[in-house]
PALUM-62190 format. One record per residue (C-alpha): x, y, z. Coordinates in Angstrom, 2 decimals. Layout:
BEGIN
+---------+---------+---------+
|    east |   north |      up |
+---------+---------+---------+
|       X |       Y |       Z |
...
+---------+---------+---------+
//
This chain:
BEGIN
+---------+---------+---------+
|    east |   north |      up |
+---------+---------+---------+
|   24.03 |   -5.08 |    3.27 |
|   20.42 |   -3.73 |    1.84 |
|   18.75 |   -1.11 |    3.94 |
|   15.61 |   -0.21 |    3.00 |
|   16.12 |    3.46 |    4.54 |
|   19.48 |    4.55 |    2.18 |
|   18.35 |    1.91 |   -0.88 |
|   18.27 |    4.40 |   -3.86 |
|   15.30 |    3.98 |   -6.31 |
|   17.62 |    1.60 |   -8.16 |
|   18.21 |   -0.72 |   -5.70 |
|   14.70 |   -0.87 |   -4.80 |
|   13.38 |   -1.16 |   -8.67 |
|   15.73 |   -4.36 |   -8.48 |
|   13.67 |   -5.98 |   -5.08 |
|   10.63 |   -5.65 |   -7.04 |
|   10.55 |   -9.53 |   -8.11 |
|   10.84 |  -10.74 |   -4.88 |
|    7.86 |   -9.20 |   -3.66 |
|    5.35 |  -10.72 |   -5.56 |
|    6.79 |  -14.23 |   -3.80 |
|    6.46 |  -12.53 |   -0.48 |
|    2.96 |  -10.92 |   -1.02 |
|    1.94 |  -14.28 |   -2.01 |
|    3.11 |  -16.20 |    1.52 |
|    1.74 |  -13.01 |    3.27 |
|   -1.46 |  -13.38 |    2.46 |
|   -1.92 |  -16.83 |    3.25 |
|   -0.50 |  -16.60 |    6.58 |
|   -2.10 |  -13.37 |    7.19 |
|   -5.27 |  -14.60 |    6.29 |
|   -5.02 |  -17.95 |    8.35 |
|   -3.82 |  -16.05 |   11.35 |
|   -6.15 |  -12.96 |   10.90 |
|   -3.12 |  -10.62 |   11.08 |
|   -1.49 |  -12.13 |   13.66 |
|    1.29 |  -13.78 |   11.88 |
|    2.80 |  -11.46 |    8.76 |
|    1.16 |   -8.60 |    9.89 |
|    3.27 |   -5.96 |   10.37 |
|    5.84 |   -4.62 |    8.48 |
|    8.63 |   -2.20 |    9.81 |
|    6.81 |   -2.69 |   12.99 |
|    3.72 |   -0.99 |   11.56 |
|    0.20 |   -2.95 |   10.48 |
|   -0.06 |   -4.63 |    7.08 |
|   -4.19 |   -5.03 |    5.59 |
|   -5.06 |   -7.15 |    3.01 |
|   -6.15 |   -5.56 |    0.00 |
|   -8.40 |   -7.23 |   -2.60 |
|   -8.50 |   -5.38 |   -5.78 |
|   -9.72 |   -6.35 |   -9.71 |
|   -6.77 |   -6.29 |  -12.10 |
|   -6.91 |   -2.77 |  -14.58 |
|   -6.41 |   -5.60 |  -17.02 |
|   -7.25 |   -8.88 |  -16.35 |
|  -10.26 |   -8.31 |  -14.68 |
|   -8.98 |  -10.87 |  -12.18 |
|   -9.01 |  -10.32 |   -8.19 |
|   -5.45 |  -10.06 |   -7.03 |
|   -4.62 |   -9.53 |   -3.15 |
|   -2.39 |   -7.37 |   -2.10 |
|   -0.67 |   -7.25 |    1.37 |
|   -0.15 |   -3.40 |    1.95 |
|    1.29 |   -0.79 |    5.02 |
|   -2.06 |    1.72 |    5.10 |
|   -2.65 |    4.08 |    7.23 |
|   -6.28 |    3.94 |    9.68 |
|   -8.23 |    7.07 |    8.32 |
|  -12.06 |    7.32 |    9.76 |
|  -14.33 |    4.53 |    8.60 |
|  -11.33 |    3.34 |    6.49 |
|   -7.99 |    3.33 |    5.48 |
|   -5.27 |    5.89 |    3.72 |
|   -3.08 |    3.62 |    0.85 |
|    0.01 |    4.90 |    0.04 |
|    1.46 |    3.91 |   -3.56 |
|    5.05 |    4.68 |   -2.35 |
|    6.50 |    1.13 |   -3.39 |
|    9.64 |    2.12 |   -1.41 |
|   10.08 |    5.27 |   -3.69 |
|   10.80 |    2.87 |   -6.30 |
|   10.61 |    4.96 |  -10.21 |
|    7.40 |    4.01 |  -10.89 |
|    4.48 |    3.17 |   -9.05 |
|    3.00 |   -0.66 |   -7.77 |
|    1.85 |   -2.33 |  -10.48 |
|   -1.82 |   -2.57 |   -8.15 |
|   -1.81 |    1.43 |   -8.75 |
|   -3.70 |    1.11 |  -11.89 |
|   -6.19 |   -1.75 |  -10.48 |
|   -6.91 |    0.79 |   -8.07 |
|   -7.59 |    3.97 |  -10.50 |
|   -9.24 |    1.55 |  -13.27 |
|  -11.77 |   -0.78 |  -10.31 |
|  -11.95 |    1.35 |   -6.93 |
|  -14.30 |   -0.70 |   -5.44 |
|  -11.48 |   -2.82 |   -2.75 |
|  -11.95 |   -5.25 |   -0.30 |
|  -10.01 |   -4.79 |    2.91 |
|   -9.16 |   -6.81 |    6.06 |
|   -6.89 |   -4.79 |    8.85 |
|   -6.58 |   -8.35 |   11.19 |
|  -10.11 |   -9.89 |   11.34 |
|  -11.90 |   -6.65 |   10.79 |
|  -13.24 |   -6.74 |    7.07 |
|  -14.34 |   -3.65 |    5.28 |
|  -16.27 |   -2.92 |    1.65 |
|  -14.10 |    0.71 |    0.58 |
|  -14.26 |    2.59 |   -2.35 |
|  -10.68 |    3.86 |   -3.61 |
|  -10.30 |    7.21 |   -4.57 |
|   -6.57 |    9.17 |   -5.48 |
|   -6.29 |   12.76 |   -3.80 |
|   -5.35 |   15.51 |   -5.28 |
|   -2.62 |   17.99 |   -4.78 |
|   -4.44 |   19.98 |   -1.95 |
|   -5.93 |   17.03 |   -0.04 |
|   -2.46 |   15.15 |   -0.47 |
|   -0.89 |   18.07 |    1.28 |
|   -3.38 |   18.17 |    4.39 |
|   -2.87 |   14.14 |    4.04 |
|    0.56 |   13.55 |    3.81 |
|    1.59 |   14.55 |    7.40 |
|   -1.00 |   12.11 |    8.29 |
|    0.54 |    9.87 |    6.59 |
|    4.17 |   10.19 |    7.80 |
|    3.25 |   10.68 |   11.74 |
|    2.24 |    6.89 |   11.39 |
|    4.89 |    6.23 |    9.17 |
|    7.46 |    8.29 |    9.03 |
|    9.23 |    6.40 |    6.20 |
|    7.03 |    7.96 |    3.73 |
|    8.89 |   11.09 |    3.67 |
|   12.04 |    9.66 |    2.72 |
|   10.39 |    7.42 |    0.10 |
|    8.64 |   11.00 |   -1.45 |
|   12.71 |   12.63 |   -1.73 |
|   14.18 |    9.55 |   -3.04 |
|   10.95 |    9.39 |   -5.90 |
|   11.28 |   10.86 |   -8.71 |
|    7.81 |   10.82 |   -8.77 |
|    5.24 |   12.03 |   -6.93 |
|    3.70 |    9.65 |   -4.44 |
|   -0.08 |    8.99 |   -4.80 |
|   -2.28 |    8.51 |   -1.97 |
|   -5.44 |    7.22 |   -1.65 |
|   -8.32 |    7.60 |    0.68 |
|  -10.63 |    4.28 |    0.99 |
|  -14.07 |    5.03 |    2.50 |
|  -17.24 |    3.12 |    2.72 |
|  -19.07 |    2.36 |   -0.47 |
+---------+---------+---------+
//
């Protein structure tokens, strides 16, 4: 049996595939149902995140766990502690300007990564609403990036 909670980083580079299939049916239910269908996740609240591709230049939506942080949201890149980080991490660094809906509440945010000192006065933020986090950060063999998304 697969449990998210004792997965190594392995075993959770390996569920990658799946979840572009999922992210794909999220959004469309989530959307259609402002939040009320598909979203939660792990019992905790799912937004809809519309970034432009690093790349592609495309918009891609991204269902994603976040974290409510003053006038917006705290974004987590923990992807599980997977070995590397969501593929959206670079969208986000490259095109900060997001689009977010949290249920039927839209919001314009600018993305920005914090650094070392404001992911430490973050991170417990982070982990009281979802406490997860800190057993994604020991399995990583990375280190977790957090973003704050504010008003633009």
């Amino acid at each position: 049996m697969f449990n998210l909670q004792t997965a190594t980083s392995e075993q959770m580079a390996k569920l990658l595939p799946y979840l572009k299939v999922f992210s794909s049916l999220n959004e469309k239910v989530y959307r259609w149902t402002n939040g009320r269908l598909m979203g939660k996740l792990a019992g905790r609240d799912v937004c809809l995140v519309t970034m432009t591709g690093a790349k592609s230049g495309k918009k891609r939506v991204v269902p994603l766990m976040h974290v409510p942080y003053k006038d917006g949201v705290l974004i987590v890149a923990s992807q599980g502690g997977a070995p590397k980080n969501p593929v959206w991490f670079n969208n986000l660094v490259v095109n900060p300007d997001v689009d977010v809906q949290y249920k039927s509440n839209k919001m314009q945010l600018r993305a920005r990564r914090v650094d070392g000192e404001e992911k430490q006065a973050l991170w417990p933020v982070c982990c009281e609403y979802y406490p997860d986090y800190d057993l994604y950060q020991q399995r990583a063999e990375r280190d977790i990036p957090v973003f704050i998304c504010e008003p633009r």
